[in-house]
Each structure stands twice: as C-alpha cells, then as structure tokens.
N, C-alpha and C positions, 0 to 999 in steps of 0.2 A: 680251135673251132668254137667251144662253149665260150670264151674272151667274145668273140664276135658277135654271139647269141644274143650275150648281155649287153652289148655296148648298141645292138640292134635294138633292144629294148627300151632301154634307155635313151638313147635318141626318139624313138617312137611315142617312149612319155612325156619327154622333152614338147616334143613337136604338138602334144593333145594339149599340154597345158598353156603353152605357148598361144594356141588357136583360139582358145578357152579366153585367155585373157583376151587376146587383140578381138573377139568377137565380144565378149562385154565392152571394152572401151567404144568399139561402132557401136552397141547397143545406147551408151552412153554419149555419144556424140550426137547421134540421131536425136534422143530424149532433149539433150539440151538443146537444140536445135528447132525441135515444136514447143520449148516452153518459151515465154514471153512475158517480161514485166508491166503490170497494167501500170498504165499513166495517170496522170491526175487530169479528171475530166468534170470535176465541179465547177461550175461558175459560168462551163463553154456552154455554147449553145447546143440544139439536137444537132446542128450539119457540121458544126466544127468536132463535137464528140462523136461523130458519127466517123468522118472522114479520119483522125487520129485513130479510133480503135481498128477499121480496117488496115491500113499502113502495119497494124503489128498481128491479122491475123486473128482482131476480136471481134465481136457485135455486139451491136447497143442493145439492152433490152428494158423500154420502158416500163416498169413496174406500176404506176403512179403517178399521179399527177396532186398538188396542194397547193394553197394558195401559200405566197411570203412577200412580208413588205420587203426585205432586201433584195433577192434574187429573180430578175425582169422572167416576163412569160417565157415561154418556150427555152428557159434557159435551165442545166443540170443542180440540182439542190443536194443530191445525195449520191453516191455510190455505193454497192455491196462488196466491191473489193479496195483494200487498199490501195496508198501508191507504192511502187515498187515492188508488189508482190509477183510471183513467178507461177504464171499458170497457163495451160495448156494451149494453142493455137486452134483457135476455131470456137473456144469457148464466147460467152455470154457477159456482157458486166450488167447488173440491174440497176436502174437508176430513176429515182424520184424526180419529175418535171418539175419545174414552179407555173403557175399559174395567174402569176401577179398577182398584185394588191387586189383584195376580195373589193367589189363594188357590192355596194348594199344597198338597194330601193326605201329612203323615206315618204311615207307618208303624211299625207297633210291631218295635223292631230288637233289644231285648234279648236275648242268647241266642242270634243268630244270629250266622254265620262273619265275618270284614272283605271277605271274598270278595262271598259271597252280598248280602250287604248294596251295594258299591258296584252290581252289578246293579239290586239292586232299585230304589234310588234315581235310577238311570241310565233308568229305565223311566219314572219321574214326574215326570221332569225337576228332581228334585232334586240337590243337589250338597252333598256332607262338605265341611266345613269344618274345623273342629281337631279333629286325633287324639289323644289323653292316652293315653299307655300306664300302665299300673299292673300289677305283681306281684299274684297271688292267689293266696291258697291254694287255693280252692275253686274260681275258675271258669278253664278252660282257656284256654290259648296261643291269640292272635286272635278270640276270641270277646267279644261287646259285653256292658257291664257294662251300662253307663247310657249315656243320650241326651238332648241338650236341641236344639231344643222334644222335647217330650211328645207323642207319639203324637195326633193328629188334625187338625186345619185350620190355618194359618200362611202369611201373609203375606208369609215369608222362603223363600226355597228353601234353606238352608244347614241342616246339621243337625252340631251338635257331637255328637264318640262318644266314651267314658270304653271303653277297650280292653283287655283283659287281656295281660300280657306271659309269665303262667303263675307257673309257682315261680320263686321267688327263688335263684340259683345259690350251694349253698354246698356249696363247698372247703375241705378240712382234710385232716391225714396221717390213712392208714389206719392203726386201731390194732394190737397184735396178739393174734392170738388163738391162739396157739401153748398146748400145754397146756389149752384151755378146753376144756369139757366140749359137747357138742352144742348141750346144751340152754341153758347159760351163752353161745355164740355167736350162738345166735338171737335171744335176747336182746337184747343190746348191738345186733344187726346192726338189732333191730329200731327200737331206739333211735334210731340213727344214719342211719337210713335208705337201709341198705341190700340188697343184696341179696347170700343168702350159696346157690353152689353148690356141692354137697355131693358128692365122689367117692368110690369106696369104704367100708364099712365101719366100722364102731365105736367109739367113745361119746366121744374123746378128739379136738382137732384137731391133727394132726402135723405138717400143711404149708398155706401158704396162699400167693396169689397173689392178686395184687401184694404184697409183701413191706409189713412194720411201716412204717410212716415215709412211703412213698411217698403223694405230694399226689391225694385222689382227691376226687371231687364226688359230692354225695347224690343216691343211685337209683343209684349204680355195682354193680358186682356183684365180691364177693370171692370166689374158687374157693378150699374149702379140702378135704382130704382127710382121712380120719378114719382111728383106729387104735385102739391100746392105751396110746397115750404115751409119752413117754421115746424115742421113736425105735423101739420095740417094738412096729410095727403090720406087718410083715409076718406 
C-alpha cells in the first residue's frame, strides 16, 4: 500500500515538472513568435519603409528630418535599430528623413560694402568663401566687384567675392614748380594727380612745400605760394 503512495507521488511530481516545462517552452514559443528582426530600411523611401516595417509587425517612426547631398528627399538617412536585430512585434524603428540638397537664396552683392555684405550673408546662412582683392580705378576701397554663384538659388552656401582694393599706390619725387606760372602748375598738378594748395597772391609760384625731390604719392597735396617771381612776390 505505501509502494503505491510513493509511486502516486512520484508520478504526481513527474506530471508538475513535466507541465512546468511544456508550459515554459509555449511561453517560449509564444515570445519568439512576437519577436521580429528589423530590416534594413535606409536608403528606402517613407512608403517602401513604411510598407516593409508593417509586413513584420513594426512602425515607422519619424524622429527628424536633415538635409544630404546623397540621400534624395523623403528618403530614410538613418535608423535607431540595427539590421537583423530581434525586437518585439508592434514596436517602433526611429528614423532620420533626408530632406535633399539644402537650397540657399543668393543675393545680389555687387556694389555693396565687405561689411554690409558679411551681414547679409550671415542672415541666410550663407558663408564667403574666397576674397580676391583687385585695384580699380573706378570702383572704391572694399566694395564688391563680382561674385560667383550668380545671384539666385544654389546648392552651395559658399559664395566667392572678386573685392576692390581701390587705386593703385603710386609714388614718385615731387616735381618742382618753382618759377611756373599758376596756370602751368595746375596743369602738371593735374596730370600727376595731385592736389595743389594755393596761398597768397599772384600769377608766379615762389615757394612750395614739400620741397622738389621729396618721395610723395598720388592725391597728396603740394602747398605752394604765389608772387611775382624771382623772389619779388612781397
């Protein structure tokens, strides 16, 4: 009778651990059964990563959006899960849009200051790239000559400026003009470009300052005084 007790027992613990297992294994069936290995959905569009993730049971979730020159608009740039990793049915993948190639609005810069101009660029999020200075006769110290790109839509935000440096610095001795007549000084001063101040009186120049010989640069100003000549101007 006690043989049977035990062998009742024993079968009874048989049958718990038995149960025990085959119900973790269905627990274990079940689990792998909701998990799911994400795919690789870089590169695809939102409707093609859209429609792939549903077929396994995921959702797309847009985190973000950036611009890239490689990857066309509305197309995936990033994910937050690997490929092949194993995660849960119903879950989320996050993913970075592209937004294409950034357009950037040039403006037309000709003519304006190197001042004015880094502002304005600094508002469009544009950025100078190479400054080319050049001499001109015609258009002032810091003011833009030319510009590449060309005033309107561009892909680059960099914009080359061709700059003016002004006139050209030129030095030589001052001549002189001792003896020359008013009219014969303005002349030459015209020539030479410069500028002649005129003190006292009559028709002849007696004295001038900066003296003959000394090193002066064009647009200086010579002071000279006028008279009668010969030293006969008082």
């Amino acid at each position: 009778m006690q043989d049977k007790f035990y062998k009742f027992v024993l079968y009874g613990l048989g049958f718990i651990v038995l149960s025990g297992i085959l119900v973790l294994l269905v627990f274990k069936i079940i689990s792998l059964e909701k998990s799911v290995k994400v795919p690789m959905i870089i590169g695809k569009s939102i409707s093609e990563a859209t429609e792939l993730l549903e077929e396994r049971g995921l959702f797309l979730g847009v985190e973000g959006k950036e611009y890239n020159l490689e990857i066309p608009s509305d197309y995936i740039i990033s994910q937050n899960r690997a490929e092949g990793e194993k995660i849960k049915k119903g879950s989320s993948i996050k993913v970075f849009v592209s937004m294409g190639k950034a357009i950037f609005k040039i403006p037309y810069l000709e003519g304006s200051d190197i001042d004015d101009v880094e502002q304005i660029l600094m508002e469009l999020d544009v950025k100078i790239g190479k400054i080319t200075r050049v001499h001109s006769y015609t258009v002032k110290k810091d003011i833009v000559i030319a510009q590449r790109p060309l005033p309107g839509f561009s892909e680059d935000n960099t914009v080359n400026l061709l700059v003016s440096s002004g006139l050209y610095t030129v030095s030589y001795r001052c001549p002189s003009f001792l003896n020359m007549t008013i009219h014969e000084a303005r002349k030459s001063a015209t020539i030479l470009g410069l500028r002649l101040i005129e003190h006292d009186s009559g028709s002849v120049i007696v004295f001038q300052k900066p003296e003959a010989g000394t090193i002066i640069t064009k647009g200086d100003a010579v002071e000279v005084t006028l008279g009668r000549g010969w030293g006969l101007w008082f």
